[in-house]
Backbone bond lengths (Angstrom), bond angles and torsions (degrees), N, CA, C in turn:
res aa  C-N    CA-C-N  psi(-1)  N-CA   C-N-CA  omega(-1)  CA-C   N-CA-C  phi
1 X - - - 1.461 - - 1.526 109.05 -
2 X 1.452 118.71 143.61 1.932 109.94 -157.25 1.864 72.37 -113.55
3 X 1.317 82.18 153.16 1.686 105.06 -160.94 1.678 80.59 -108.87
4 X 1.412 124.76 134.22 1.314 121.01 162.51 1.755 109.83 -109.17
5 X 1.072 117.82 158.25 1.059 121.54 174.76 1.639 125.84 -138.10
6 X 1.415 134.13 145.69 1.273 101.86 -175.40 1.810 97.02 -147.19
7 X 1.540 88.27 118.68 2.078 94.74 -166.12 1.413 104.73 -61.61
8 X 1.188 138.47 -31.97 1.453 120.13 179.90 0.895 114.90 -55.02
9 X 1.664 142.66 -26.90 1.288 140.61 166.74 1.352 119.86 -70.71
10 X 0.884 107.95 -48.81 1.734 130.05 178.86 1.965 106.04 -3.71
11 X 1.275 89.57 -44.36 1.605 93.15 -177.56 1.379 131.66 -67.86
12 X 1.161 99.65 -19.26 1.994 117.12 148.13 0.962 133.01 -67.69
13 X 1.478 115.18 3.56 1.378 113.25 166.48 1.824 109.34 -82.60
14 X 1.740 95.19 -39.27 1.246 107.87 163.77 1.515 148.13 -40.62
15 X 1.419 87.93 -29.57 1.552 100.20 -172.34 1.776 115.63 -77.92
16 X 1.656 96.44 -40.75 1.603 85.27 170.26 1.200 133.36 -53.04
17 X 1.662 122.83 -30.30 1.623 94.71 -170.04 1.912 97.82 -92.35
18 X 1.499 122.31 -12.99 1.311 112.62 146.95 1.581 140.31 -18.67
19 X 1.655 87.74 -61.21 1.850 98.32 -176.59 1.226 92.63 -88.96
20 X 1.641 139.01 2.85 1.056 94.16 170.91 1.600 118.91 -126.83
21 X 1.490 104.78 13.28 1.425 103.83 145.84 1.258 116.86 -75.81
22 X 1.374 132.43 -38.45 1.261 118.03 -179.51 1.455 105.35 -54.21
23 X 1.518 132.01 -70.88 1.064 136.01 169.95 1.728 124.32 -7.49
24 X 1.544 103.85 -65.48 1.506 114.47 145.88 1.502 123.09 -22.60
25 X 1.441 87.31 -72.16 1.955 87.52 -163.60 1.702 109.66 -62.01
26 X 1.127 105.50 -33.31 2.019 119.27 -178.79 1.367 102.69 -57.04
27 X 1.310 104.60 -40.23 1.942 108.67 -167.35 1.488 109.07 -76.79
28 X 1.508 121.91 -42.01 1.207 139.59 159.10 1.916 122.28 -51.95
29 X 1.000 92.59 -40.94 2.092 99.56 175.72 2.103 84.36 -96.30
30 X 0.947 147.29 4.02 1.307 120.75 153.24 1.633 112.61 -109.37
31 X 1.207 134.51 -1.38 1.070 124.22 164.75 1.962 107.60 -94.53
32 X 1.103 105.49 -33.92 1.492 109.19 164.23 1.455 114.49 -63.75
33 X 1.181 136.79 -15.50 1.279 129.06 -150.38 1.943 110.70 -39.26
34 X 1.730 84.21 -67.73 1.377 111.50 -170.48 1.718 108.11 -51.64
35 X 1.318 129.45 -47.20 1.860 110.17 165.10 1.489 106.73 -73.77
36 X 1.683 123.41 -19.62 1.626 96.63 175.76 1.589 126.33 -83.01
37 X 1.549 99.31 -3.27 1.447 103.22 172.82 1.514 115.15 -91.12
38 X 1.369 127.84 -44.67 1.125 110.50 159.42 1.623 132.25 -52.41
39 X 1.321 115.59 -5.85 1.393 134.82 -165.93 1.773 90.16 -93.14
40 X 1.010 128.10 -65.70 1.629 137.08 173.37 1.256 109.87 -57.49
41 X 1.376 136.15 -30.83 1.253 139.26 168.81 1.581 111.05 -47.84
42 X 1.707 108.11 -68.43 1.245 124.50 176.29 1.725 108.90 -42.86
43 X 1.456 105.51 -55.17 1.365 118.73 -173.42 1.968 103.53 -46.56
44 X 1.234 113.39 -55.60 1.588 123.88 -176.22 1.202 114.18 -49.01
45 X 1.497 123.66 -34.23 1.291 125.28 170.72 1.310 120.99 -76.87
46 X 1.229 114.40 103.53 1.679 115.21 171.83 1.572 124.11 -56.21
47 X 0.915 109.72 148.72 1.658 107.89 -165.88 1.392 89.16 -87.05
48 X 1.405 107.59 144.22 1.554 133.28 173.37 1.686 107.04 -102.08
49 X 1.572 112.72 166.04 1.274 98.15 -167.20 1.158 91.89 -110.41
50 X 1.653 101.78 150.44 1.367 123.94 -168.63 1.391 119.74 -28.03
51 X 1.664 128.87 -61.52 1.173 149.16 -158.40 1.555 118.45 -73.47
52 X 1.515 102.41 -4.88 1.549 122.58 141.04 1.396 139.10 -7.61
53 X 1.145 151.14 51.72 1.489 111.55 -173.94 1.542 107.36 -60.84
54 X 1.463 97.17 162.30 1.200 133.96 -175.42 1.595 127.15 -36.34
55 X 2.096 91.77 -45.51 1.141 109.13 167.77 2.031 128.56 -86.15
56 X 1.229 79.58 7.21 1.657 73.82 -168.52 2.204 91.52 -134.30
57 X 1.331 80.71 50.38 1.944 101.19 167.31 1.306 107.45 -95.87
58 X 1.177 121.95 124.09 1.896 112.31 172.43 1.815 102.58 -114.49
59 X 1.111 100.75 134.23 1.302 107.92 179.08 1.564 123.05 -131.64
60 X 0.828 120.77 79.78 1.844 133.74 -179.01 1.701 90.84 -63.28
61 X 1.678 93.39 150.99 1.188 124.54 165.10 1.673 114.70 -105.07
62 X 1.182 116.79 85.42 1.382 136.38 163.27 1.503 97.28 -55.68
63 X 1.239 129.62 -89.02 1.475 123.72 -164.84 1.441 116.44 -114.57
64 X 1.622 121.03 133.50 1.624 96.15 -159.03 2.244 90.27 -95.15
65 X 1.581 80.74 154.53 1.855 79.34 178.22 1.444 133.14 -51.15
66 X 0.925 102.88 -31.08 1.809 110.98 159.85 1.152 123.04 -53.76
67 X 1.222 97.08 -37.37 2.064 100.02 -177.94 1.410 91.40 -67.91
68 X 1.688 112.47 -66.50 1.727 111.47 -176.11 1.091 118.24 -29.19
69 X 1.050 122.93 -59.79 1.437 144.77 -156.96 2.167 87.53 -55.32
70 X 1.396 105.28 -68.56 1.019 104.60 178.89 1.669 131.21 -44.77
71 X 1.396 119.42 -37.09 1.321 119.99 170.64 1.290 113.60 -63.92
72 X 1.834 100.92 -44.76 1.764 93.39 -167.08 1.549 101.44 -88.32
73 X 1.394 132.90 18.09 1.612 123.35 144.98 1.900 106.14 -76.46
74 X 1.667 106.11 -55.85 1.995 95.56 -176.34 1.319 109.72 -43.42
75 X 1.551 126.31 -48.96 1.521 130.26 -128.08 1.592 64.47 -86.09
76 X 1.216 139.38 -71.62 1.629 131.90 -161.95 1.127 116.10 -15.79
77 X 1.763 97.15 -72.19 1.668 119.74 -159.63 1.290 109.31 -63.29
78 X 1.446 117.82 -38.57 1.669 133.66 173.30 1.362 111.73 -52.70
79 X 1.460 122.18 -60.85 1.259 122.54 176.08 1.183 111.89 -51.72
80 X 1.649 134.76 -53.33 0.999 150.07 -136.07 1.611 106.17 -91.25
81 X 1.419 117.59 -33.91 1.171 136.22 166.94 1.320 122.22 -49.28
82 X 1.606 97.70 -65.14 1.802 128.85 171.07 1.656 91.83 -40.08
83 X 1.455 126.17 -83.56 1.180 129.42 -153.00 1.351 94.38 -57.05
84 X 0.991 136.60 -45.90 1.579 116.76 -167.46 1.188 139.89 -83.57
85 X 2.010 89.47 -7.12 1.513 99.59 157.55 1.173 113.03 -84.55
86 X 1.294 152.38 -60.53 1.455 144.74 -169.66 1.235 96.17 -81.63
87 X 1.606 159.13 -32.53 1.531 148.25 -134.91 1.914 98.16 -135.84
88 X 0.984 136.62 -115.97 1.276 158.03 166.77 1.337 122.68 -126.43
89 X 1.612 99.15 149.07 1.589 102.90 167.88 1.476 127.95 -47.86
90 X 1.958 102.88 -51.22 1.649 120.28 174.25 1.619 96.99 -57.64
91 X 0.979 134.37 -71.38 1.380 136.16 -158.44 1.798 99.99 -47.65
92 X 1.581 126.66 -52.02 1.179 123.55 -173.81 1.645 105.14 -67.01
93 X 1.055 131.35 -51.56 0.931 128.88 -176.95 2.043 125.05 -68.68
94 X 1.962 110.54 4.01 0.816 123.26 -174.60 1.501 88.92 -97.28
95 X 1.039 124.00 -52.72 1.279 138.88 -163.54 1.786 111.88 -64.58
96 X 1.572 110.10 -42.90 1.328 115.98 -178.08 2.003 111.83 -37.17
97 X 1.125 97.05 -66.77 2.012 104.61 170.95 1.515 92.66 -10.68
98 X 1.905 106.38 -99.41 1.049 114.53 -161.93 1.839 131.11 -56.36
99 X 0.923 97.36 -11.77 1.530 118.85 170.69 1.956 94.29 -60.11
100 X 1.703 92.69 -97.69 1.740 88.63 -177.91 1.128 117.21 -36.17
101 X 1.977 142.01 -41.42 1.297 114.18 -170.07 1.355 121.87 -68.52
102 X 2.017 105.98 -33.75 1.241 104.29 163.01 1.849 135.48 -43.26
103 X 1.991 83.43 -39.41 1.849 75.87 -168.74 1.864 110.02 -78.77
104 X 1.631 111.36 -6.78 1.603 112.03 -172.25 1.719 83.18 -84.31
105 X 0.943 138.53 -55.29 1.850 131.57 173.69 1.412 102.75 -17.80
106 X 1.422 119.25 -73.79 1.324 118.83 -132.40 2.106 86.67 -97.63
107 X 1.295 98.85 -5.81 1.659 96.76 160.72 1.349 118.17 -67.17
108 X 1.316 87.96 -57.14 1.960 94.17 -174.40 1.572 104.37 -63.35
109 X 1.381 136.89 -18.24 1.262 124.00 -167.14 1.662 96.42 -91.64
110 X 1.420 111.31 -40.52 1.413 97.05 178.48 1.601 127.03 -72.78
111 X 1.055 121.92 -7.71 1.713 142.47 -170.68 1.902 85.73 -84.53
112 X 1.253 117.85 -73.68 1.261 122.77 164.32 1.517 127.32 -27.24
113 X 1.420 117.53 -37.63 1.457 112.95 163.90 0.955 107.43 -94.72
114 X 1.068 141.05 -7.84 1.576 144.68 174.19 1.886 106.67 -69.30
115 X 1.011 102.07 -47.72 1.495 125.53 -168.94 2.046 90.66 -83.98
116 X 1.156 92.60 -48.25 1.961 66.12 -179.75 1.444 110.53 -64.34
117 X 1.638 110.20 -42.26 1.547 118.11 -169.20 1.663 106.22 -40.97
118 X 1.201 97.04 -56.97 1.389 109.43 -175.36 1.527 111.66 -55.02
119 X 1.453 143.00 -45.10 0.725 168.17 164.50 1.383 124.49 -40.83
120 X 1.364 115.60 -43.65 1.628 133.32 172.25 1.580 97.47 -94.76
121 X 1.255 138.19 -57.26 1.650 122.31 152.34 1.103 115.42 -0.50
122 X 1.839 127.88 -84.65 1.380 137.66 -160.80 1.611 96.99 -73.67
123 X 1.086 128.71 -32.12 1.454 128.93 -161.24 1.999 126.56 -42.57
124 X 1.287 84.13 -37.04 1.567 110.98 -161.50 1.640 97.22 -97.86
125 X 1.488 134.28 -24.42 1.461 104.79 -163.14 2.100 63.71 -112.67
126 X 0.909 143.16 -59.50 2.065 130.20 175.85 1.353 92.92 -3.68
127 X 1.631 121.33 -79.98 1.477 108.99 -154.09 1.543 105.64 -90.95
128 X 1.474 137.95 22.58 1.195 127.34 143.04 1.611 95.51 -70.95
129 X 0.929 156.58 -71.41 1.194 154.75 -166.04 1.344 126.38 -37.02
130 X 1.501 112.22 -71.84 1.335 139.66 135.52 1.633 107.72 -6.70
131 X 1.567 127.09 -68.53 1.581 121.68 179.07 1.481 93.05 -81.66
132 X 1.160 139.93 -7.74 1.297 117.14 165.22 1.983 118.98 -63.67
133 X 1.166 102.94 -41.97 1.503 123.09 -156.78 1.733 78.24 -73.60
134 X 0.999 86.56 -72.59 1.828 98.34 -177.89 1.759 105.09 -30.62
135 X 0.913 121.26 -80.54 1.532 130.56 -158.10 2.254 92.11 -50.47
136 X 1.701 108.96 -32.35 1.417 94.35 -173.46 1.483 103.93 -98.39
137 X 1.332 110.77 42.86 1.360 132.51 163.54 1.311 137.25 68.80
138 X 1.106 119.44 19.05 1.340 148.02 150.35 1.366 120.90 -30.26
139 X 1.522 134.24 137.92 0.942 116.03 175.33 1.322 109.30 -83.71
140 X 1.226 135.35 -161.54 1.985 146.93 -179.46 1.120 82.62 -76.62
141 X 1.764 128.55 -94.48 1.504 117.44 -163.66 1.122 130.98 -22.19
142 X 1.165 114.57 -45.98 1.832 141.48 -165.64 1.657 102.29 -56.39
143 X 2.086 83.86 -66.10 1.537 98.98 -176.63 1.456 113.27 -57.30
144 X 1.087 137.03 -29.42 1.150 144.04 178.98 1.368 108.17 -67.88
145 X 1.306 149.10 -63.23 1.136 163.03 -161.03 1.767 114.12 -61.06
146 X 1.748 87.10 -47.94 1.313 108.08 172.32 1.626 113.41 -54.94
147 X 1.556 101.79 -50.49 1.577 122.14 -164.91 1.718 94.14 -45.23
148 X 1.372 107.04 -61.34 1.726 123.43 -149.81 1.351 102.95 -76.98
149 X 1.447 112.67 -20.95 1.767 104.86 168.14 1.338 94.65 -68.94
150 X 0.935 144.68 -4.27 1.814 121.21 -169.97 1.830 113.34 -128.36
151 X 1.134 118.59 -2.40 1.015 147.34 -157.01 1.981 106.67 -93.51
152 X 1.408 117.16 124.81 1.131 99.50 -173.93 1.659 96.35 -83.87
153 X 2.030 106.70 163.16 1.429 108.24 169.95 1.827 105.08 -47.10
154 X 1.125 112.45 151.81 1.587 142.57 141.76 1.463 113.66 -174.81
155 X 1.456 101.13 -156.76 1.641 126.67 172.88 1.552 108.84 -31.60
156 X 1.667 94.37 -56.69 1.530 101.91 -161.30 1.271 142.03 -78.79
157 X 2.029 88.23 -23.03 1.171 119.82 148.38 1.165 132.40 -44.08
158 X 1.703 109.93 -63.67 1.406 112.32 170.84 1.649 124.10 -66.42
159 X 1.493 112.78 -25.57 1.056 97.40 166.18 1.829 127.09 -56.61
160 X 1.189 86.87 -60.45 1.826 105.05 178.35 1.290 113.80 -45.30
161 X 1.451 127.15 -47.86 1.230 129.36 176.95 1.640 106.76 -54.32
162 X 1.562 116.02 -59.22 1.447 119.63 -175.78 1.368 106.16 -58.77
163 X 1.428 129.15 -35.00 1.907 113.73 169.23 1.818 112.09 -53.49
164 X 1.404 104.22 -54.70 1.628 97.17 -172.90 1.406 98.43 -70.00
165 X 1.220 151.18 -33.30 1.356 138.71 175.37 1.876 124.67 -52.42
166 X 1.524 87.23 -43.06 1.534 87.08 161.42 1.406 123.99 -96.18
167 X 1.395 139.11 30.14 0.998 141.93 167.66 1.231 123.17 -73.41
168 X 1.663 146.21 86.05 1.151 128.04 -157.87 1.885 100.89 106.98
169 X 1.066 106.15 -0.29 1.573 103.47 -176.93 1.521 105.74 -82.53
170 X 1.350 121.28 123.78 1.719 121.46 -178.15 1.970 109.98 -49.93
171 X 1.194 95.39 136.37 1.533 97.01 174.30 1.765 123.02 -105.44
172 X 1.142 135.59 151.35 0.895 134.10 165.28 1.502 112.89 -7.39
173 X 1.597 117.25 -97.21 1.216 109.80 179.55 1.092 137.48 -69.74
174 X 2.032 119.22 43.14 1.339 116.68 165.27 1.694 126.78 118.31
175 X 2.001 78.59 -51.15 1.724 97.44 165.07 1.781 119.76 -77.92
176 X 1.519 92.80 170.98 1.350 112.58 -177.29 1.129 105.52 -91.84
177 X 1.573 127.88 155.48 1.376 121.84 -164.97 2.004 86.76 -109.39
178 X 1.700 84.73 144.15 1.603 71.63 -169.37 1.688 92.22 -115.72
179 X 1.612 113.03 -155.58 1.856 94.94 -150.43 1.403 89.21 -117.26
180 X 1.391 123.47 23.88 1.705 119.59 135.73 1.241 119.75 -73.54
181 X 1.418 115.58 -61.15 1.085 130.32 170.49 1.407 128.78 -40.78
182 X 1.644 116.12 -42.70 1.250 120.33 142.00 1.814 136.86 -48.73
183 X 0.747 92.87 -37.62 1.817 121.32 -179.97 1.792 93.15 -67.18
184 X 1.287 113.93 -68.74 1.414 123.57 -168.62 1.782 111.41 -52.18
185 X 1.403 108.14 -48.23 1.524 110.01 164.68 0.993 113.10 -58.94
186 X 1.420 141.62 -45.35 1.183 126.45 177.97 1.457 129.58 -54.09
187 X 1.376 84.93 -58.04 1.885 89.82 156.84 1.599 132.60 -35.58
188 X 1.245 121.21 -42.26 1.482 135.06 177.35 1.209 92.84 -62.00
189 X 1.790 138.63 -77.77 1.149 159.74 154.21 1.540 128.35 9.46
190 X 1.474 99.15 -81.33 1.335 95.85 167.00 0.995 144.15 -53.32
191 X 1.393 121.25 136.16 1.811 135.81 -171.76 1.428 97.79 -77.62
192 X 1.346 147.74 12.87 1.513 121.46 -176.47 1.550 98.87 -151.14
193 X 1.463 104.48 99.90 1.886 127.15 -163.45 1.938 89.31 -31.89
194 X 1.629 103.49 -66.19 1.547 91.98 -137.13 2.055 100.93 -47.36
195 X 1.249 106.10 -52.70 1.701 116.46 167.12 1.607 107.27 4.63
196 X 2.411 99.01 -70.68 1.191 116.61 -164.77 1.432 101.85 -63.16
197 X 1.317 123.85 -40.83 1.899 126.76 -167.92 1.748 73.09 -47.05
198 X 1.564 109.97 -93.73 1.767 136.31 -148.07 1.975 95.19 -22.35
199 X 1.811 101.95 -42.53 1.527 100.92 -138.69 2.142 86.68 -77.76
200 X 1.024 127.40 -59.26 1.535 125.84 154.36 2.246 116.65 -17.18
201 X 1.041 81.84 -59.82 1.707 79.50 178.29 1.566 100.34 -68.90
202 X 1.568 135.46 -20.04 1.603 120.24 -173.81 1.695 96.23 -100.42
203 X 1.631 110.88 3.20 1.269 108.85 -166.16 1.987 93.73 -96.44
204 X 0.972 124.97 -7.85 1.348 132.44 -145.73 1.796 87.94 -119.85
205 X 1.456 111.12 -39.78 1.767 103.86 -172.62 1.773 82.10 -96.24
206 X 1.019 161.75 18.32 1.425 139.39 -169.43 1.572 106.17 -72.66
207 X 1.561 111.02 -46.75 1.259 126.13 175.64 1.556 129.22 -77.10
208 X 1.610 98.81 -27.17 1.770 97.17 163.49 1.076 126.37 -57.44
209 X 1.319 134.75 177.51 1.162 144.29 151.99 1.354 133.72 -28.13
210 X 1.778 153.59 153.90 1.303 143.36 -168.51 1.289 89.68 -63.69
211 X 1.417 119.95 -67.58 1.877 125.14 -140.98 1.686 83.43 -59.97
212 X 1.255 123.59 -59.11 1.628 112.73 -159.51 1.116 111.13 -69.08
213 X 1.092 144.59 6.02 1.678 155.04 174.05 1.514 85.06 -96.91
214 X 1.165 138.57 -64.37 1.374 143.02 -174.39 1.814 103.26 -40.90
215 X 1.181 124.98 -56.31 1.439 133.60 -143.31 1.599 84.57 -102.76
216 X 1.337 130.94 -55.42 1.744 128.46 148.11 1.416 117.78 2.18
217 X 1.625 105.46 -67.74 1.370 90.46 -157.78 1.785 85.73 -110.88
218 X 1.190 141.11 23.99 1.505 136.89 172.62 1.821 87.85 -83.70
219 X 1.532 106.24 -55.10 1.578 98.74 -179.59 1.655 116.78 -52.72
220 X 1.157 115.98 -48.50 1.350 108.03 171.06 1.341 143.09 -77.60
221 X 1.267 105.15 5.88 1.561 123.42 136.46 1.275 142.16 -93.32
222 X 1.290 109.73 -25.33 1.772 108.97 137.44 1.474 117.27 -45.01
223 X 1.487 124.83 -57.18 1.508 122.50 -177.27 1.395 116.30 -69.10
224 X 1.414 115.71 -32.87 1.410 100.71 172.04 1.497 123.20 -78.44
225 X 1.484 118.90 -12.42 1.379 114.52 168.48 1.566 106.10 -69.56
226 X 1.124 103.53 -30.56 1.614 112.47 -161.61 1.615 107.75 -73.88
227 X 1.675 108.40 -37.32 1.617 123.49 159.62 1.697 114.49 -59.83
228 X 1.062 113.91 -12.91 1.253 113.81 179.95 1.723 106.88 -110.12
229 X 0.474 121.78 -21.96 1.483 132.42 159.99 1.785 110.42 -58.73
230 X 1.126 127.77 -29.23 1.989 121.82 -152.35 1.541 60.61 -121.31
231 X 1.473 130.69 -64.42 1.649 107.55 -165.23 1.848 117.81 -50.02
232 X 1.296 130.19 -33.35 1.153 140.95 -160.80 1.581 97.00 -80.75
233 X 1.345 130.22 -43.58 1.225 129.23 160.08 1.569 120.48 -73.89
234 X 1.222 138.20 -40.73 1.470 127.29 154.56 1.240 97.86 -44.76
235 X 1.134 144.80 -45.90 1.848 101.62 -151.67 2.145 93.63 -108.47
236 X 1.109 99.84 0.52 1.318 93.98 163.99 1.543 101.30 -80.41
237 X 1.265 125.44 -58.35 1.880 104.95 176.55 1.591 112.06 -60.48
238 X 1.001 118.82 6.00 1.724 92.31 -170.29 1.788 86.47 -120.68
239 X 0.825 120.23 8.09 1.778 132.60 -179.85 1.626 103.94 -62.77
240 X 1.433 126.75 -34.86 1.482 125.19 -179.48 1.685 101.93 -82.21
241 X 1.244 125.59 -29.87 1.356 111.85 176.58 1.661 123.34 -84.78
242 X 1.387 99.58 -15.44 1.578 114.42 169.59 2.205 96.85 -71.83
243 X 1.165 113.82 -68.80 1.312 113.98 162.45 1.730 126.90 -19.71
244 X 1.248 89.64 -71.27 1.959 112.94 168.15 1.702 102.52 -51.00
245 X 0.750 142.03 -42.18 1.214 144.44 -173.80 1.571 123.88 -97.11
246 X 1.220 124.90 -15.63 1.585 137.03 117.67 1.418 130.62 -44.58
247 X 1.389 102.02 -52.45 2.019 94.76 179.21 1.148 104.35 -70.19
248 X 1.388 126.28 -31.79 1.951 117.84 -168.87 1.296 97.16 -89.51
249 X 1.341 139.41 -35.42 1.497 118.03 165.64 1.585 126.83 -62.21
250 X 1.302 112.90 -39.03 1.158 114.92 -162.05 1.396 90.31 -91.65
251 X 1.360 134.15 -10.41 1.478 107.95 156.67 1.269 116.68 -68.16
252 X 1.608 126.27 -61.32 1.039 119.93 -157.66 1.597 103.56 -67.84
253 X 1.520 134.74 -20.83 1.747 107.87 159.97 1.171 132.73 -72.54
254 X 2.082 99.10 -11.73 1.483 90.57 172.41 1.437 115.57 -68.67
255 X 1.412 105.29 -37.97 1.839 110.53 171.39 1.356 137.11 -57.60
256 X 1.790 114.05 -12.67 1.353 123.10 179.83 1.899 88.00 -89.88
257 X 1.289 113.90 -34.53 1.589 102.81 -150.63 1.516 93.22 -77.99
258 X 1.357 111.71 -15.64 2.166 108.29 178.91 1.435 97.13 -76.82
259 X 1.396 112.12 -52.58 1.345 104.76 170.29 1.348 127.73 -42.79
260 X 1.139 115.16 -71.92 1.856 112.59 171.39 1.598 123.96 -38.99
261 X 1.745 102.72 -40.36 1.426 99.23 171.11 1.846 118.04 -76.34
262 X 1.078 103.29 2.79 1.546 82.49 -169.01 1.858 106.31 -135.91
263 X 1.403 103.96 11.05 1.315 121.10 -178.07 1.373 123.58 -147.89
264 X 1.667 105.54 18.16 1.432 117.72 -166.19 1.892 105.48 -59.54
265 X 0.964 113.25 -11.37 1.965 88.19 -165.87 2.131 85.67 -92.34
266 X 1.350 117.16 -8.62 1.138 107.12 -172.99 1.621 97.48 -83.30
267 X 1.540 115.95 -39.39 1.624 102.74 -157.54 1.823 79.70 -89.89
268 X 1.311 157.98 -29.51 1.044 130.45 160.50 1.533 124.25 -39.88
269 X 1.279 130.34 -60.07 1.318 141.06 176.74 1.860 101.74 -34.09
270 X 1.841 108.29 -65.53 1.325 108.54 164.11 0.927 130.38 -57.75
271 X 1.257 153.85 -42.97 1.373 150.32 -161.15 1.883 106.97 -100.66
272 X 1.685 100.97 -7.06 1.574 94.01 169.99 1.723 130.56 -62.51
273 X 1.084 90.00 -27.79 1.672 94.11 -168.90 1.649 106.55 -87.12
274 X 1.319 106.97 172.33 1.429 128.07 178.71 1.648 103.17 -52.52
275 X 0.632 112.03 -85.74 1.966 117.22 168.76 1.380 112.72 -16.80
276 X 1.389 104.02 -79.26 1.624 118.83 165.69 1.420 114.66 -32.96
277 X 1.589 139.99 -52.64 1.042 130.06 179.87 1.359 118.28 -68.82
278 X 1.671 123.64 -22.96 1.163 112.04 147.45 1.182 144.00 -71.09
279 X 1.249 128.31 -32.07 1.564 128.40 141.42 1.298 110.17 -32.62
280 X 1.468 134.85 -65.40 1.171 129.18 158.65 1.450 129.32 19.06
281 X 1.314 88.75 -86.34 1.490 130.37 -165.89 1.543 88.69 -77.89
282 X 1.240 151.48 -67.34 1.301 152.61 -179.17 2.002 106.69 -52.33
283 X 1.551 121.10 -50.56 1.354 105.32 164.67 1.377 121.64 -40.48
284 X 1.590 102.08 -54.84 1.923 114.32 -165.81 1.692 94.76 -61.80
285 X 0.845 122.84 -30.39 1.443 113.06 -167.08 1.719 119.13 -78.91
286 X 1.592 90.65 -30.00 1.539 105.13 173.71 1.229 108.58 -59.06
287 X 1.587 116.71 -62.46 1.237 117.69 -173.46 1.479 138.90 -72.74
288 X 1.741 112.49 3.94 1.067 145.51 -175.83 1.464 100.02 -98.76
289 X 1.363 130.86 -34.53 0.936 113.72 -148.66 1.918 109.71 -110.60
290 X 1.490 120.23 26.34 1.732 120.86 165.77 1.706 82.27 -97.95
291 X 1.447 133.53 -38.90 1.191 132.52 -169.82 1.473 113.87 -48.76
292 X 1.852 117.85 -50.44 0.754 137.35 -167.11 1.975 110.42 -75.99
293 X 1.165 89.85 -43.13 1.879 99.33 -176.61 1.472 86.58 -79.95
294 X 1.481 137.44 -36.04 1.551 110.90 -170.06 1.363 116.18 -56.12
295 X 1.440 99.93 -41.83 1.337 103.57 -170.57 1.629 112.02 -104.05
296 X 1.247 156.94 28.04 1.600 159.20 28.06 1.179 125.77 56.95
297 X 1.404 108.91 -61.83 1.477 127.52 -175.14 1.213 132.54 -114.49
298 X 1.821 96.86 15.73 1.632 112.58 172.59 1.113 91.66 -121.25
299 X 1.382 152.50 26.72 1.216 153.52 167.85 1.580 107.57 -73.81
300 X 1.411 128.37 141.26 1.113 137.38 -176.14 1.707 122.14 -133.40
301 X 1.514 122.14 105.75 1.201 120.70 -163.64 1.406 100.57 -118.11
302 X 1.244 118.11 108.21 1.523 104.09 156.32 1.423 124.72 -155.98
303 X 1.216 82.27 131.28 2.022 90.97 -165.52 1.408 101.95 -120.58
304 X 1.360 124.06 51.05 1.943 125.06 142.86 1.295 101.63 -87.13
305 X 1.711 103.17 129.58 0.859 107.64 159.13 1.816 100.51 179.92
């Protein structure tokens, strides 16, 4: 009996154990949901340092668990899919784990720069305001109170709001938390340095006098305009190597992805085996990585001031 065969199809043989690791991993992150969301919950909360009280913990929501939950089900099924079309079912479905924890990692880190970005934005025209209220004689509380009625929601918002909220909040041993002390936790706390520099210098005038709280934070709005000024020119010079490091990446994926489209049963054949998937993993990384240093090493941090 003559066996016919016909390779354009061929790739449907493939697809089943594909859909059905993915299938797998989906069925597995929905019967897990409920311990992997409390599991990402825990994860969202950044650890505070010990010497803390209880009441003066700040805890932002960078990524809410549902969203997590949601990446580390795609990044699963995606991985898990991938491997079982070119590699094995067992192998995709070995791999799925580390896939989602990786992709909920690099969630929370980007939500986190997202949340500082945002954060150092509002920062600089807040305490022009802030030494405004101040300088027309206001006390800090006042000025503060004043600030956040006018203030759209974000980062800075919620931060600021949660200092005057715990101001006066009972502490462990008895005392009242007063709005240095508040100020000072925050400082430890916050994810976005220049914030921590500003929140230490308002932690240091909280207890002085009005006028020197006034002249306090007028200086530190001179310096942060002035920090924004050396940043606005750093990343304008370092802007051609952020560039440079886009064209050589994004060529060479534009050149793997012509390749894949127009030679796929060859880079399947290669990249099927055990070996091959490490090469794999060593190509993608090559070509990921002028992308990654372009934009890495045009980054600009500076909080003197």
């Amino acid at each position: 009996m003559e066996t016919i065969t016909h390779p354009e199809t061929a790739w449907l043989l493939r697809v089943a154990p594909a859909l059905l690791a993915a299938l797998i991993t989906l069925t597995a992150t929905f019967v897990l949901r409920q311990p992997l969301a409390r599991w990402l919950a825990r994860l969202a909360q950044r650890r505070s340092p010990a010497a803390l009280d209880p009441a003066l913990v700040w805890r932002p929501t960078l990524l809410r668990p549902a969203t997590a939950l949601l990446i580390a089900a795609g990044a699963a099924a995606f991985v898990s899919a991938a491997l079982g079309f070119i590699g094995s079912l067992w192998l995709g479905l070995a791999a799925a784990p580390a896939a989602a924890a990786l992709a909920v990692r690099v969630g929370f880190t980007l939500a986190a720069q997202r949340y500082n970005q945002q954060l150092e934005r509002e920062l600089t025209p807040a305490i022009g305001r802030l030494s405004a209220l101040l300088g027309g004689g206001l006390g800090l509380r006042t000025a503060f109170e004043r600030l956040l009625a006018d203030i759209n929601a974000g980062p800075l918002q919620s931060e600021w709001s949660w200092l005057i909220r715990q101001q006066g909040a009972p502490l462990a041993d008895g005392s009242i938390a007063t709005m240095r002390q508040v100020i000072a936790a925050l400082a430890t706390q916050t994810s976005a340095a220049r914030h921590a520099t500003l929140l230490n210098h308002l932690a240091v005038a909280a207890d002085q006098p009005q006028d020197l709280q006034a002249r306090r934070c007028a200086a530190a709005y001179a310096a942060l305009q002035a920090s924004e000024r050396r940043r606005e020119e750093a990343l304008t010079e370092l802007a051609q190597m952020r560039y440079s490091g886009l064209a050589v990446g994004g060529a060479g994926v534009l050149m793997a992805v012509y390749l894949i489209a127009t030679q796929w049963e060859r880079v399947r054949i290669a990249y099927s085996t055990p070996l091959g998937m490490v090469f794999a993993v060593i190509v993608g990384l090559a070509l990921l990585a002028p992308i990654a240093g372009g934009i890495w090493f045009s980054r600009v941090e500076d909080v003197e001031y």
